[in-house]
mmCIF file of the N, C-alpha and C atoms, coordinates in Angstrom:
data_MODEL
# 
_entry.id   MODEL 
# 
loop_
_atom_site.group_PDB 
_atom_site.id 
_atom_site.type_symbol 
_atom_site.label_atom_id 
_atom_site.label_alt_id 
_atom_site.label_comp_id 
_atom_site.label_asym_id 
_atom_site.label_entity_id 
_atom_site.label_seq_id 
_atom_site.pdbx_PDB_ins_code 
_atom_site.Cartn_x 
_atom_site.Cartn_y 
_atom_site.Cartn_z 
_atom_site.occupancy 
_atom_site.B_iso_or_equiv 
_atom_site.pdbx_formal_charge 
_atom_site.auth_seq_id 
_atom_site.auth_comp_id 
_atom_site.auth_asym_id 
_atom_site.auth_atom_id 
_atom_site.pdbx_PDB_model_num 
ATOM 1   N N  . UNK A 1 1  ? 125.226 101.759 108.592 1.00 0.00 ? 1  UNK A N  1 
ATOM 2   C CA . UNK A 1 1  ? 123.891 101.671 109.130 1.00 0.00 ? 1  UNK A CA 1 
ATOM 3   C C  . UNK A 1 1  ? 123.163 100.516 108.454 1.00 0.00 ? 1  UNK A C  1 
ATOM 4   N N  . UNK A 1 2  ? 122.437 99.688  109.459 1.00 0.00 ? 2  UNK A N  1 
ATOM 5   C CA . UNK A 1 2  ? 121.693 98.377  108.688 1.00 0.00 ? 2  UNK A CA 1 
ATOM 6   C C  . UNK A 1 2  ? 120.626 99.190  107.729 1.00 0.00 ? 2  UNK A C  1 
ATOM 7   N N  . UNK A 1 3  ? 120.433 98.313  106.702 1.00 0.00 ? 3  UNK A N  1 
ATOM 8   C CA . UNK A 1 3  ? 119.779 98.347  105.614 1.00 0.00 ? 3  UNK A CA 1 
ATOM 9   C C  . UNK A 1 3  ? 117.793 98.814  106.197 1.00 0.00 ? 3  UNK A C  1 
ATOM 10  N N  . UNK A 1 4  ? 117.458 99.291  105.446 1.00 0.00 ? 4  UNK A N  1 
ATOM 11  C CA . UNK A 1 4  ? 116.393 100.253 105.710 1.00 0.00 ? 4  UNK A CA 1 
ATOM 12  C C  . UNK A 1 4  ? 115.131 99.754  105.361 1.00 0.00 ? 4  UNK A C  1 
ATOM 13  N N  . UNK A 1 5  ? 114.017 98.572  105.127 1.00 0.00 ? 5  UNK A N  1 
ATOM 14  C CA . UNK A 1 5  ? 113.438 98.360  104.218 1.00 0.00 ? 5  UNK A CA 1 
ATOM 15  C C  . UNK A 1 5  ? 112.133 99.308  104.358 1.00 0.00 ? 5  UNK A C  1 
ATOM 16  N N  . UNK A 1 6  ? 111.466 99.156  102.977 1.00 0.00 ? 6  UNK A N  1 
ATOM 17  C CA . UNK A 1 6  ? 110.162 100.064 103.025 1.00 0.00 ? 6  UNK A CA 1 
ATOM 18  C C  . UNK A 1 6  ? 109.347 98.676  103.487 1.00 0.00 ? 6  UNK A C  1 
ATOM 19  N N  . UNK A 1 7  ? 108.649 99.808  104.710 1.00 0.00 ? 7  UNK A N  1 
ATOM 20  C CA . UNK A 1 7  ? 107.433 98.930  105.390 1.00 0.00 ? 7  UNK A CA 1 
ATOM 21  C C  . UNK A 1 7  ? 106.017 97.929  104.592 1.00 0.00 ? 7  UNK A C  1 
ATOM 22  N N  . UNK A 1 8  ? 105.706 98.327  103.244 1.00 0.00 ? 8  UNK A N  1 
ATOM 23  C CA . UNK A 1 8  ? 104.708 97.728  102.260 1.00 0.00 ? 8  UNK A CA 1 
ATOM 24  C C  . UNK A 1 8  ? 106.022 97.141  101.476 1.00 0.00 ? 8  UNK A C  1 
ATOM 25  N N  . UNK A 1 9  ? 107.004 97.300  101.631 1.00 0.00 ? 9  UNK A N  1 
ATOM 26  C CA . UNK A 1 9  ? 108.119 96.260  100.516 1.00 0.00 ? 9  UNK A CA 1 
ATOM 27  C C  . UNK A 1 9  ? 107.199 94.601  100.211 1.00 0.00 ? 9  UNK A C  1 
ATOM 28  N N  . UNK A 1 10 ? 106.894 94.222  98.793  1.00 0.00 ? 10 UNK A N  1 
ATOM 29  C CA . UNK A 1 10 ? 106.672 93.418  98.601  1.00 0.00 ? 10 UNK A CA 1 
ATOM 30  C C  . UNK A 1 10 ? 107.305 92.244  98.883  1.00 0.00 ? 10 UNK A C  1 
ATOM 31  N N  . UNK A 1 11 ? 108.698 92.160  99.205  1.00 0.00 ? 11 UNK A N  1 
ATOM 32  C CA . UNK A 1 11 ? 109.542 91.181  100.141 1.00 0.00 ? 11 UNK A CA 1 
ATOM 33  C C  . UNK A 1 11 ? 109.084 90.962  101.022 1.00 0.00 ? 11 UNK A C  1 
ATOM 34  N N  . UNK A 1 12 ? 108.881 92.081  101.990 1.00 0.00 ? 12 UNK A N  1 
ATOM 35  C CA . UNK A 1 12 ? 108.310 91.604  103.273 1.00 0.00 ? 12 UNK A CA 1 
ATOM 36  C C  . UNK A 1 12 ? 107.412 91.002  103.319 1.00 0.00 ? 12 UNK A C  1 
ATOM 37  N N  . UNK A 1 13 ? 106.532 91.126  102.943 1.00 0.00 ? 13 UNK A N  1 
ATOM 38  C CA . UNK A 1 13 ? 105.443 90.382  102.510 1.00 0.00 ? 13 UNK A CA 1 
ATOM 39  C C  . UNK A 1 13 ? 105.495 89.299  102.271 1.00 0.00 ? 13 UNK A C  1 
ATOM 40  N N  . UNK A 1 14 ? 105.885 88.772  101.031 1.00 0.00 ? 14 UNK A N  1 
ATOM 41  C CA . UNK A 1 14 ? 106.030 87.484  100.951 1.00 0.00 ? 14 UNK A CA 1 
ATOM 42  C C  . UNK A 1 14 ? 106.923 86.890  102.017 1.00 0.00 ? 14 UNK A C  1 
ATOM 43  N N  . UNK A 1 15 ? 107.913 87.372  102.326 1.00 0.00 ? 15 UNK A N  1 
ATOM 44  C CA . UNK A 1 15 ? 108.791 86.712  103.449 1.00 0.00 ? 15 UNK A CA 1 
ATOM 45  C C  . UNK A 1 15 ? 107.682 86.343  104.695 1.00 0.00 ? 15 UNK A C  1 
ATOM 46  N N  . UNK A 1 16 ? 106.848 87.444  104.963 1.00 0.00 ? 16 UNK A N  1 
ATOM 47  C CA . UNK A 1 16 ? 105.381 86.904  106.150 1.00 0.00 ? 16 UNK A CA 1 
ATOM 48  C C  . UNK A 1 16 ? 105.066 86.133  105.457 1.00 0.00 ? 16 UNK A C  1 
ATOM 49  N N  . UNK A 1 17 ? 103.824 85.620  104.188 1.00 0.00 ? 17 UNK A N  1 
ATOM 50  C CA . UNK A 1 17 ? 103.212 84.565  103.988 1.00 0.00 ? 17 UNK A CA 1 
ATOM 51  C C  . UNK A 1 17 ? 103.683 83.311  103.857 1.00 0.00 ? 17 UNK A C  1 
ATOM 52  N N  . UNK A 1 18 ? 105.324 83.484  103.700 1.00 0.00 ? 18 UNK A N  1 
ATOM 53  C CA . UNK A 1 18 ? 106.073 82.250  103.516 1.00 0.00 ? 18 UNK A CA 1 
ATOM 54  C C  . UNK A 1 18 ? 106.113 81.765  104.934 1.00 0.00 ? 18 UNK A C  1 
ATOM 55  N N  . UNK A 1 19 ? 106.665 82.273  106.356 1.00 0.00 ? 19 UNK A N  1 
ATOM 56  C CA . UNK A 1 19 ? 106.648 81.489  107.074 1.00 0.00 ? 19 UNK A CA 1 
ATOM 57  C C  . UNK A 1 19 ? 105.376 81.172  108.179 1.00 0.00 ? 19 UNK A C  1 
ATOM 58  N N  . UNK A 1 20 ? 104.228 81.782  107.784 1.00 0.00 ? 20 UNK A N  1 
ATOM 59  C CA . UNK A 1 20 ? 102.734 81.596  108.205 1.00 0.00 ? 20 UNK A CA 1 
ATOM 60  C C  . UNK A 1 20 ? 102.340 80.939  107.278 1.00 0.00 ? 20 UNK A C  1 
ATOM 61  N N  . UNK A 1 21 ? 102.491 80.672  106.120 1.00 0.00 ? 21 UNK A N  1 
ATOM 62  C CA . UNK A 1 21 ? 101.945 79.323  105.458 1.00 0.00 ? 21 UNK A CA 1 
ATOM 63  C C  . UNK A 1 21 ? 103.388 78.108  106.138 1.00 0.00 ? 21 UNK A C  1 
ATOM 64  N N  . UNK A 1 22 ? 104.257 78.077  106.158 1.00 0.00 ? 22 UNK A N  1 
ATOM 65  C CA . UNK A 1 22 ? 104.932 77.002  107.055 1.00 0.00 ? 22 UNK A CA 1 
ATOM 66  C C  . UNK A 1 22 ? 103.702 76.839  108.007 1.00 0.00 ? 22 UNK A C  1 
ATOM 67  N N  . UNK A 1 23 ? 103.182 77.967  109.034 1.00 0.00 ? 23 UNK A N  1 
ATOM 68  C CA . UNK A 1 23 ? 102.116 77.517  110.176 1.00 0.00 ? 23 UNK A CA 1 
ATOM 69  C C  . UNK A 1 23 ? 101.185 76.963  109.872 1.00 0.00 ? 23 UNK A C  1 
ATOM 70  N N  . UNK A 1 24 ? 100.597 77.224  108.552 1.00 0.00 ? 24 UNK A N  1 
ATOM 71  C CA . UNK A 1 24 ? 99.378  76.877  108.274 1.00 0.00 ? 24 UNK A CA 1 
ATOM 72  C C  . UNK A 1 24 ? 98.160  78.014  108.268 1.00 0.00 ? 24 UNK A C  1 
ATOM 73  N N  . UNK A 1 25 ? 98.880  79.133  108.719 1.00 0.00 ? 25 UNK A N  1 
ATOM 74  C CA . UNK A 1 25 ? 98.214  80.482  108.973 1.00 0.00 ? 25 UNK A CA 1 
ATOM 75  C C  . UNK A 1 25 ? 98.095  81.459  107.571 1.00 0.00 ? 25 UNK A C  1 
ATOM 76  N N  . UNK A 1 26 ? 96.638  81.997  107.423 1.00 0.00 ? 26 UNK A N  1 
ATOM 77  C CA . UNK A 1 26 ? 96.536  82.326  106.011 1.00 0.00 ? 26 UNK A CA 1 
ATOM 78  C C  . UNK A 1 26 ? 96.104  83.845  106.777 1.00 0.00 ? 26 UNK A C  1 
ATOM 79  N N  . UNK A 1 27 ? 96.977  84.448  106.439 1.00 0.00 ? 27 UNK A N  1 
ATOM 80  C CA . UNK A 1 27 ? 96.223  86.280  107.525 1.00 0.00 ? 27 UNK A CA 1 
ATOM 81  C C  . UNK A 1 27 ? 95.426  86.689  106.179 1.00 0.00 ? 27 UNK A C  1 
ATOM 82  N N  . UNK A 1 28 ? 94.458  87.445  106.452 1.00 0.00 ? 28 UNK A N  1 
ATOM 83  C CA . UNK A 1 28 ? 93.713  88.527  106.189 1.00 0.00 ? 28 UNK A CA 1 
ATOM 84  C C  . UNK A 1 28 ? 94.217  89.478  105.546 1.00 0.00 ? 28 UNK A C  1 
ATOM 85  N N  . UNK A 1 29 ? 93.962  90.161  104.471 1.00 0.00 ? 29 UNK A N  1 
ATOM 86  C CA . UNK A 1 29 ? 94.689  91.581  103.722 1.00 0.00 ? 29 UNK A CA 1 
ATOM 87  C C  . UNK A 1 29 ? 94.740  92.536  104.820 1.00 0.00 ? 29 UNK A C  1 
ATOM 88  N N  . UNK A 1 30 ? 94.004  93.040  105.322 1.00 0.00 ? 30 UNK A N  1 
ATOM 89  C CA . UNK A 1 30 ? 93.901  94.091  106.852 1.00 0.00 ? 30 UNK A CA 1 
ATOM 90  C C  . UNK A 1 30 ? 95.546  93.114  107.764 1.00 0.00 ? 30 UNK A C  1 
ATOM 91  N N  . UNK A 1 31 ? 95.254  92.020  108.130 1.00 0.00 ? 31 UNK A N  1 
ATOM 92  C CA . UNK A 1 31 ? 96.419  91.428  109.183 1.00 0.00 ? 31 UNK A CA 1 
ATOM 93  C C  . UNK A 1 31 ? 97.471  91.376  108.454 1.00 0.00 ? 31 UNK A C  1 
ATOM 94  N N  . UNK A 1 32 ? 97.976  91.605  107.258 1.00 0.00 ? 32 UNK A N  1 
ATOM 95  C CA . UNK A 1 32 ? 98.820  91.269  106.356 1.00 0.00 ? 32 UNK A CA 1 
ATOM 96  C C  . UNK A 1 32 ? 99.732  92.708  106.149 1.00 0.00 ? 32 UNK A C  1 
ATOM 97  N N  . UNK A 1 33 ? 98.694  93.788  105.804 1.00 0.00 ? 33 UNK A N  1 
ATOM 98  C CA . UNK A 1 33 ? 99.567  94.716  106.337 1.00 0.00 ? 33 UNK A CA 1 
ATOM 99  C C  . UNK A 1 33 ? 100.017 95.491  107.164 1.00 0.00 ? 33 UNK A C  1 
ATOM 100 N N  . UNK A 1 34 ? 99.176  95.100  107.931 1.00 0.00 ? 34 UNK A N  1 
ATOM 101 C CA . UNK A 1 34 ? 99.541  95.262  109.831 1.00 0.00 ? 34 UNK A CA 1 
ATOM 102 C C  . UNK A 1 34 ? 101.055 94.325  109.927 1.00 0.00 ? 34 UNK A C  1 
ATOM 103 N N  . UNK A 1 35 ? 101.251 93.254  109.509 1.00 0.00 ? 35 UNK A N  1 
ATOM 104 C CA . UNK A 1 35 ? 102.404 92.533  109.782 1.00 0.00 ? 35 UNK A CA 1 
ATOM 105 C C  . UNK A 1 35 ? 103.371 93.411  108.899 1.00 0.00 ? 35 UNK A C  1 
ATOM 106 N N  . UNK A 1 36 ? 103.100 93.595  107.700 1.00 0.00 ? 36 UNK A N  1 
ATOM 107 C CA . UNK A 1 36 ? 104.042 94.269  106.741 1.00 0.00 ? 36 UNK A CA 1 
ATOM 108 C C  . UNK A 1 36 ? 104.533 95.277  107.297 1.00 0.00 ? 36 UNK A C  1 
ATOM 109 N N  . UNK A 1 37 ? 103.591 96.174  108.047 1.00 0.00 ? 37 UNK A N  1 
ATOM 110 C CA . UNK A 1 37 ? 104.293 97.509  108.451 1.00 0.00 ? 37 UNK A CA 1 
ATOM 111 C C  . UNK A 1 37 ? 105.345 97.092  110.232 1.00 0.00 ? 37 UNK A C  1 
ATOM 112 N N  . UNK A 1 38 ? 105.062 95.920  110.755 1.00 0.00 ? 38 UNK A N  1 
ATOM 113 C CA . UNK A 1 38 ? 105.585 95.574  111.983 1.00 0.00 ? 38 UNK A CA 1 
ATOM 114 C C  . UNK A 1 38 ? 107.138 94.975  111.256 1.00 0.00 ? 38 UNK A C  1 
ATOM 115 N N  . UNK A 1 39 ? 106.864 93.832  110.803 1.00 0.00 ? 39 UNK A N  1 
ATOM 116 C CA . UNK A 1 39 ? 107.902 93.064  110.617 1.00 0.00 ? 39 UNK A CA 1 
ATOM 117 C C  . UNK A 1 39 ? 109.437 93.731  110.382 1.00 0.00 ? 39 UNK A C  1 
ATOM 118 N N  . UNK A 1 40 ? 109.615 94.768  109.236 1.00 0.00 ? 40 UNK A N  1 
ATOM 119 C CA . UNK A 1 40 ? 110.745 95.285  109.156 1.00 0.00 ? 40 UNK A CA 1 
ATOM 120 C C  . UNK A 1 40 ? 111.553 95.608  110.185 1.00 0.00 ? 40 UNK A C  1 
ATOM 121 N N  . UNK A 1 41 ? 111.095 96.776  110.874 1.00 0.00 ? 41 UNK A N  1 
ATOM 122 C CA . UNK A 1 41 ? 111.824 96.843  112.264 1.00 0.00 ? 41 UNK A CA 1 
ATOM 123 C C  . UNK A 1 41 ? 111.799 95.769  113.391 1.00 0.00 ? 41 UNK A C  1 
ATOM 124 N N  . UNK A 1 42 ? 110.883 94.571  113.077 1.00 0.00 ? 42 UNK A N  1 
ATOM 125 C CA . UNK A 1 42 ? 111.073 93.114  114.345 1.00 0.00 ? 42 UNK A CA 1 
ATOM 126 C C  . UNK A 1 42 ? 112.258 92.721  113.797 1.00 0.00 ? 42 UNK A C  1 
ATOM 127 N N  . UNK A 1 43 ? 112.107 92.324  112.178 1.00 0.00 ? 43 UNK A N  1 
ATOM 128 C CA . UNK A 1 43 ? 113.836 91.553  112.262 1.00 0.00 ? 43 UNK A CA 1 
ATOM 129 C C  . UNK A 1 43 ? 115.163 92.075  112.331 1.00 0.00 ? 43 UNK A C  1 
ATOM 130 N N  . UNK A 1 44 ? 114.761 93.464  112.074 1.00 0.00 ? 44 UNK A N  1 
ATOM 131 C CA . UNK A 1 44 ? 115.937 94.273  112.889 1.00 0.00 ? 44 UNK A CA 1 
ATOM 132 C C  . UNK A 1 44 ? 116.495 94.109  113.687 1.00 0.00 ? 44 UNK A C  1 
ATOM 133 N N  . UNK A 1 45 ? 115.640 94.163  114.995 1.00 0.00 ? 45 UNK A N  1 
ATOM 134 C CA . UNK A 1 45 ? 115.807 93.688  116.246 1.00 0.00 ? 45 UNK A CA 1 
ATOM 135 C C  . UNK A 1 45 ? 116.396 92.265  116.383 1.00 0.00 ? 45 UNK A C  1 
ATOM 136 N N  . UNK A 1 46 ? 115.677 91.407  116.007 1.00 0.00 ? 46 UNK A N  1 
ATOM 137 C CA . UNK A 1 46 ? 116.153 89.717  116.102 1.00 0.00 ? 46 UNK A CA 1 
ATOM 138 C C  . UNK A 1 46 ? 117.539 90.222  115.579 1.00 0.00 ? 46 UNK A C  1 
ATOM 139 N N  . UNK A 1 47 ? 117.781 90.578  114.343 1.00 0.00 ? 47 UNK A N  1 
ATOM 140 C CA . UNK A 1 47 ? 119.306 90.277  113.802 1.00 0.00 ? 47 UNK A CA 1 
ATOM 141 C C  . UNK A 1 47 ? 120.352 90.644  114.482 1.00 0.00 ? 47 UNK A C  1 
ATOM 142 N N  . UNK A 1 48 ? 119.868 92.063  114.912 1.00 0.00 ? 48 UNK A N  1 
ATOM 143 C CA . UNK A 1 48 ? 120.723 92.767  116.133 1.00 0.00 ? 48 UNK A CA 1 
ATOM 144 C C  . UNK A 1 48 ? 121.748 91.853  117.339 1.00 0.00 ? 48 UNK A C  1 
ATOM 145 N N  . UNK A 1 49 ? 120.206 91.127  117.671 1.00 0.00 ? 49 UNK A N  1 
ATOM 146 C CA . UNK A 1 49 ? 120.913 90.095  118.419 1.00 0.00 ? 49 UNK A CA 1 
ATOM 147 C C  . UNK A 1 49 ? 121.970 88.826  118.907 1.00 0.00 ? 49 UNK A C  1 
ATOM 148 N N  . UNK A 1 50 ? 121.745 88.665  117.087 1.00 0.00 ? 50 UNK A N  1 
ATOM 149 C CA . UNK A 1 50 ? 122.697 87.751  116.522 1.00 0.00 ? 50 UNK A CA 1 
ATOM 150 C C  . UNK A 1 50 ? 124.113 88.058  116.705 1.00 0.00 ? 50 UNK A C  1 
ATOM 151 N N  . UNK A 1 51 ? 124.288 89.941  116.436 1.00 0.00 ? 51 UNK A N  1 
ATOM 152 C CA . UNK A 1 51 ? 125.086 90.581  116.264 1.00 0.00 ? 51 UNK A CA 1 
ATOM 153 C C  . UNK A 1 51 ? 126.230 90.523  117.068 1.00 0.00 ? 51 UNK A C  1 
ATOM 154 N N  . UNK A 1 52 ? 125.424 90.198  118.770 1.00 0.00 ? 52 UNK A N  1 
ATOM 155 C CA . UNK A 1 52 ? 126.177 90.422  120.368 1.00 0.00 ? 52 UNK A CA 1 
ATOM 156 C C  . UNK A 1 52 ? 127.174 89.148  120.537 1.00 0.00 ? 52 UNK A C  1 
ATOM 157 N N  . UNK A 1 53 ? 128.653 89.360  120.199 1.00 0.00 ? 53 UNK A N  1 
ATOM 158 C CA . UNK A 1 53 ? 129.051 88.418  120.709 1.00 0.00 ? 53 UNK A CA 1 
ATOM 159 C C  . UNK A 1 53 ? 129.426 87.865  121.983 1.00 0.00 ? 53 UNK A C  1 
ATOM 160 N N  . UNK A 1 54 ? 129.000 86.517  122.103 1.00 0.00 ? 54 UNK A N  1 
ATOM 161 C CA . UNK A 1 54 ? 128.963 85.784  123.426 1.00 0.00 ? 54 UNK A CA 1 
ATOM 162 C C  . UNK A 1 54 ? 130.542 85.256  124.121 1.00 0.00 ? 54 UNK A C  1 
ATOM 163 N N  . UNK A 1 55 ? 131.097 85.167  122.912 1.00 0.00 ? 55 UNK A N  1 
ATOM 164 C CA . UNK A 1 55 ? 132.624 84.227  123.188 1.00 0.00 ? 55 UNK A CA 1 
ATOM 165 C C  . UNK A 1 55 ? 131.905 82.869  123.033 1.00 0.00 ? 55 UNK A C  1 
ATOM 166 N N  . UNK A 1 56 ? 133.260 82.478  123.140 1.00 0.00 ? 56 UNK A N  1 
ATOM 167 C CA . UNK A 1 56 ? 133.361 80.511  122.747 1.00 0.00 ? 56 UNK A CA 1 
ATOM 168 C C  . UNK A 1 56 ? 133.647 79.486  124.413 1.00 0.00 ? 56 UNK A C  1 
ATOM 169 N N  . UNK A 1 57 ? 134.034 80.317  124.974 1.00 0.00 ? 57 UNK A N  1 
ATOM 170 C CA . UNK A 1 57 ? 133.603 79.985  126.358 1.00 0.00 ? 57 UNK A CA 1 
ATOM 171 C C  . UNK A 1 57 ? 132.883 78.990  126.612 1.00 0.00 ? 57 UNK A C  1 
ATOM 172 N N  . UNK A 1 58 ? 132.275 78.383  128.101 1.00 0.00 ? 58 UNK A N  1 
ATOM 173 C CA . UNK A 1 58 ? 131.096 77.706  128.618 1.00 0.00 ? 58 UNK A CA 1 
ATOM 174 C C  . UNK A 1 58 ? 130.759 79.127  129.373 1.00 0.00 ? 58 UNK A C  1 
ATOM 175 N N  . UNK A 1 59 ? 129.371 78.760  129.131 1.00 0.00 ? 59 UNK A N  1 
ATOM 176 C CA . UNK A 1 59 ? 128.519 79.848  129.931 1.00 0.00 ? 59 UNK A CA 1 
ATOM 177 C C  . UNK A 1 59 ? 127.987 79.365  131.572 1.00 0.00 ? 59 UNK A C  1 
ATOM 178 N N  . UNK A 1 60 ? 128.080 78.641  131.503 1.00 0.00 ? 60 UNK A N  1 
ATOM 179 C CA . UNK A 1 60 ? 127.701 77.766  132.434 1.00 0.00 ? 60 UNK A CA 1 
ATOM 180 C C  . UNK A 1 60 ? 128.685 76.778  133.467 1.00 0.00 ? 60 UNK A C  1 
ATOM 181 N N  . UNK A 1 61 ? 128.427 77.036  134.938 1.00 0.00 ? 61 UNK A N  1 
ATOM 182 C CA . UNK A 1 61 ? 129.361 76.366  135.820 1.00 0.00 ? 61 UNK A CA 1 
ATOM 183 C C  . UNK A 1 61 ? 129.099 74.758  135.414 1.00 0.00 ? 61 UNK A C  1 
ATOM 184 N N  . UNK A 1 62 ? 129.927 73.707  135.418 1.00 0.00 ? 62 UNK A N  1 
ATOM 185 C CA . UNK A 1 62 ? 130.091 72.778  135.608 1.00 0.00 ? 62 UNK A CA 1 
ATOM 186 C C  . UNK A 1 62 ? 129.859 71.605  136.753 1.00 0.00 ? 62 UNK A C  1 
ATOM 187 N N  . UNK A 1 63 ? 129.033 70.797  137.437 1.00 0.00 ? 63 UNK A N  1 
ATOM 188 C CA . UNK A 1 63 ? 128.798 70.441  138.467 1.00 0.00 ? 63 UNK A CA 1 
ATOM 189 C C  . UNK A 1 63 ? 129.763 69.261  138.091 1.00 0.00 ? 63 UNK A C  1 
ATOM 190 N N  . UNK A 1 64 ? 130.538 68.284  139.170 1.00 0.00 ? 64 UNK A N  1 
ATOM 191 C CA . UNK A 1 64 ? 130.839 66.645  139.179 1.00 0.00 ? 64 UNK A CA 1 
ATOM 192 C C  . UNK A 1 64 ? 131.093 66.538  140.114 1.00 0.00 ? 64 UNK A C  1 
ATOM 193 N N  . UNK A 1 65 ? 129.896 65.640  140.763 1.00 0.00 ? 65 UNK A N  1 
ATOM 194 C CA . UNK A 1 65 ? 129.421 65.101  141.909 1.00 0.00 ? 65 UNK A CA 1 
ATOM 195 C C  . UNK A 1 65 ? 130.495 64.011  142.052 1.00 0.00 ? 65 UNK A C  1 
ATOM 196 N N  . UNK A 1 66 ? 130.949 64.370  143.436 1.00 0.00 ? 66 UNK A N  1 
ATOM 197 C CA . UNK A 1 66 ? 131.860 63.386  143.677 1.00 0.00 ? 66 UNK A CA 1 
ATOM 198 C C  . UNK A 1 66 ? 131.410 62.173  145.016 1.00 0.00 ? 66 UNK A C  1 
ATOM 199 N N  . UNK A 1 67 ? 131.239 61.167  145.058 1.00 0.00 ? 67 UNK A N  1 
ATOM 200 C CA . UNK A 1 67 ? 130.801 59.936  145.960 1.00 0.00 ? 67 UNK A CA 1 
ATOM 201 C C  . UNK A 1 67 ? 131.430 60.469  147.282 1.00 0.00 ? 67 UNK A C  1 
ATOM 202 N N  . UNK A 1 68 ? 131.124 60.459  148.532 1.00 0.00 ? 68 UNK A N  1 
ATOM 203 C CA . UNK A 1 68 ? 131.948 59.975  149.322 1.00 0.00 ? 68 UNK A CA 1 
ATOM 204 C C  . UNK A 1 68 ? 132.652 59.230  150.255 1.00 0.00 ? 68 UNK A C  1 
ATOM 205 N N  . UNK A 1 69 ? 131.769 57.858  149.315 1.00 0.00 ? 69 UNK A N  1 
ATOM 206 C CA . UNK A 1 69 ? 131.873 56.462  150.009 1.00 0.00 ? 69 UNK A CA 1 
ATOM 207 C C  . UNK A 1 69 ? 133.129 55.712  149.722 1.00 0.00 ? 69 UNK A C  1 
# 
C-alpha cells in the first residue's frame, strides 16, 4: 500500500511553499493549511498515474502524404 502521509506533515508543507515560491505565490497561514490538508492525497493521485503503463509503442497513426503528380 502507497505510503500514508499525515495531512499537517511538515514536509508537505514545505514541499507547497517550495513550489509556490517557484510561482512567486506566498499563501496565507489559513491557505497553507487548506493546501496541507489537500495536497497529500493530490499527489497520490498524480503518482498513481505515472504508475499506468502505456507501452513503448506509437500512440498515434502516422500520416505520409503521397503526391499524385
Amino acid at each position: 500500500m502507497a505510503d500514508v502521509q499525515d495531512p499537517s506533515s511538515s514536509d508537505s508543507l514545505v514541499e507547497i511553499q517550495a513550489m509556490l515560491g517557484i510561482a512567486g505565490i506566498e499563501p496565507t497561514g489559513a491557505d497553507l493549511a487548506s493546501l496541507g490538508r489537500i495536497f497529500p492525497a493530490l499527489r497520490r493521485k498524480v503518482d498513481r498515474m505515472y504508475d499506468v503503463d502505456t507501452g513503448d509503442g506509437v500512440t498515434a497513426a502516422i500520416f505520409r502524404a503521397e503526391s499524385d503528380s
